[in-house]
C-alpha positions as CSV (number, residue, x, y, z in Angstrom):
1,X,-0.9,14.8,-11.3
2,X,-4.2,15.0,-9.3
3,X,-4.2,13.5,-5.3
4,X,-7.0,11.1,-6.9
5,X,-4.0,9.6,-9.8
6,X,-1.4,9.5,-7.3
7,X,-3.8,7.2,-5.3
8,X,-4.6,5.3,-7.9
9,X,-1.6,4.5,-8.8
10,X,-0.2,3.5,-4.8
11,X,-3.2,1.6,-4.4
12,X,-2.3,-0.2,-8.0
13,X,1.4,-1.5,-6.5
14,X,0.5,-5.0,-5.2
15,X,4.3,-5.4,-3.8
16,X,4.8,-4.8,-0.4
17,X,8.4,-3.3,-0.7
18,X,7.7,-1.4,-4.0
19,X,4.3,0.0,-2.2
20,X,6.2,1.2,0.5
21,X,9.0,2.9,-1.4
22,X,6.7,4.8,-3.6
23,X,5.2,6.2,-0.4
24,X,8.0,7.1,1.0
25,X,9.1,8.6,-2.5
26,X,5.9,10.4,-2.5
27,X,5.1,11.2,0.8
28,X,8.2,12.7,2.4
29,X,10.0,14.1,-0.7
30,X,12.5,11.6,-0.8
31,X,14.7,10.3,-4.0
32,X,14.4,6.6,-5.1
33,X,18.5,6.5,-3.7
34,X,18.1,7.8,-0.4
35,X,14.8,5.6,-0.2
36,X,16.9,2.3,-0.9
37,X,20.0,2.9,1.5
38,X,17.6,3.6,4.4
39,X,18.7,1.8,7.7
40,X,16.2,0.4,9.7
41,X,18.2,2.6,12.6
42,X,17.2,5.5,10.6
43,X,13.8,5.4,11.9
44,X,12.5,7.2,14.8
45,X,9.3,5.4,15.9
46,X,8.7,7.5,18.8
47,X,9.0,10.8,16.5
48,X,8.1,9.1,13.4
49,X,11.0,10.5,11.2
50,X,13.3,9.2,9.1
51,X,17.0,10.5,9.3
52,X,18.0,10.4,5.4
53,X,22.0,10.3,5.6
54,X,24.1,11.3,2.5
55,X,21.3,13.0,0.8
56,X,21.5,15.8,-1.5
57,X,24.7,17.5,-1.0
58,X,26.1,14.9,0.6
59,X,24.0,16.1,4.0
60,X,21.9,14.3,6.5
61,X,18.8,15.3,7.4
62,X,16.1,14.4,8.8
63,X,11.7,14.2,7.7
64,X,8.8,13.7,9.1
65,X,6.2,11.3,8.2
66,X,2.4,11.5,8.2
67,X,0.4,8.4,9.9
68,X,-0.8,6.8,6.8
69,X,2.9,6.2,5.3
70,X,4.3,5.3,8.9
71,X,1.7,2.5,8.9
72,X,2.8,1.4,5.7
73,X,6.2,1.6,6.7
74,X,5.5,-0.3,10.0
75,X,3.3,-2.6,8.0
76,X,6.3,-3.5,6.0
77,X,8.8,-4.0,8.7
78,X,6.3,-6.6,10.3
79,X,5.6,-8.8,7.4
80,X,9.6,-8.4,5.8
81,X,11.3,-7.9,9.2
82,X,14.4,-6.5,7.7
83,X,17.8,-6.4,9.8
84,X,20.2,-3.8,9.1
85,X,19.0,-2.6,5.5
86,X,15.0,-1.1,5.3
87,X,14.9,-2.6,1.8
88,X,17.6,-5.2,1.2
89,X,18.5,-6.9,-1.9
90,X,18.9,-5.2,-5.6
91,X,15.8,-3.5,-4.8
92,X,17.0,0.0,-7.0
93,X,17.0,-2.6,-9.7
94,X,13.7,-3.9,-8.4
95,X,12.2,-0.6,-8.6
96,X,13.5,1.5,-11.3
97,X,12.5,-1.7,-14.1
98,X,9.2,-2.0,-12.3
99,X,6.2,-0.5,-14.6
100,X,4.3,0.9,-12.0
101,X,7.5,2.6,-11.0
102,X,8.1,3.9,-14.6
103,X,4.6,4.5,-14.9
104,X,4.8,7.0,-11.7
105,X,7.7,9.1,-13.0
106,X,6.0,9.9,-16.3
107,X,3.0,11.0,-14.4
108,X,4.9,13.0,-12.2
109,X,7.0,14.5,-15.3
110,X,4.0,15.2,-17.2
111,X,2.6,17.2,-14.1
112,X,5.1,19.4,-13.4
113,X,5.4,20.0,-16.8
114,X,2.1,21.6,-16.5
């Protein structure tokens, strides 16, 4: 998948929450699970990372984020103001049955088929 498909397709998500999940996805390497059981106490504003907890292997660790997905990510947190959860609700659900979602993957697949 080329940079210029991968931003068309972020700049295609019109949903605040599913926008910033996909960056996140993208962006830091991160799975759609570890994405969606983010704390907002997992953030580090001051080193902009995110601690991922649980991850892979059942480890925490922790990743850095470049600016334009920490303004997204800030962006978000302004306008949704979430409490305890980053992205509460059934938002796997959300995201996995969302077509732009589904749409991503297979782009993704068919890349690193290549």
């Amino acid at each position: 998948m080329s940079e210029k498909e991968v931003a068309q397709l972020l700049k295609s998500v019109t949903n605040p929450k599913h926008k910033t999940i996909l960056f996140l996805t993208y962006s830091s390497g991160l799975r759609v699970g570890e994405v969606v059981r983010l704390c907002c106490t997992d953030l580090d504003i001051e080193r902009q990372t995110l601690i991922v907890r649980q991850g892979k292997g059942q480890k925490d660790r922790r990743t850095l984020l470049s600016s334009l997905p920490w303004d997204i990510v800030q962006k978000y947190i302004d306008e949704y103001r979430p409490n305890r959860w980053l992205f509460p609700g059934n938002l796997l659900i959300d995201i996995l049955l969302s077509g732009a979602y589904r749409r991503f993957l297979k782009k993704l697949d068919n890349a690193q088929e290549l």
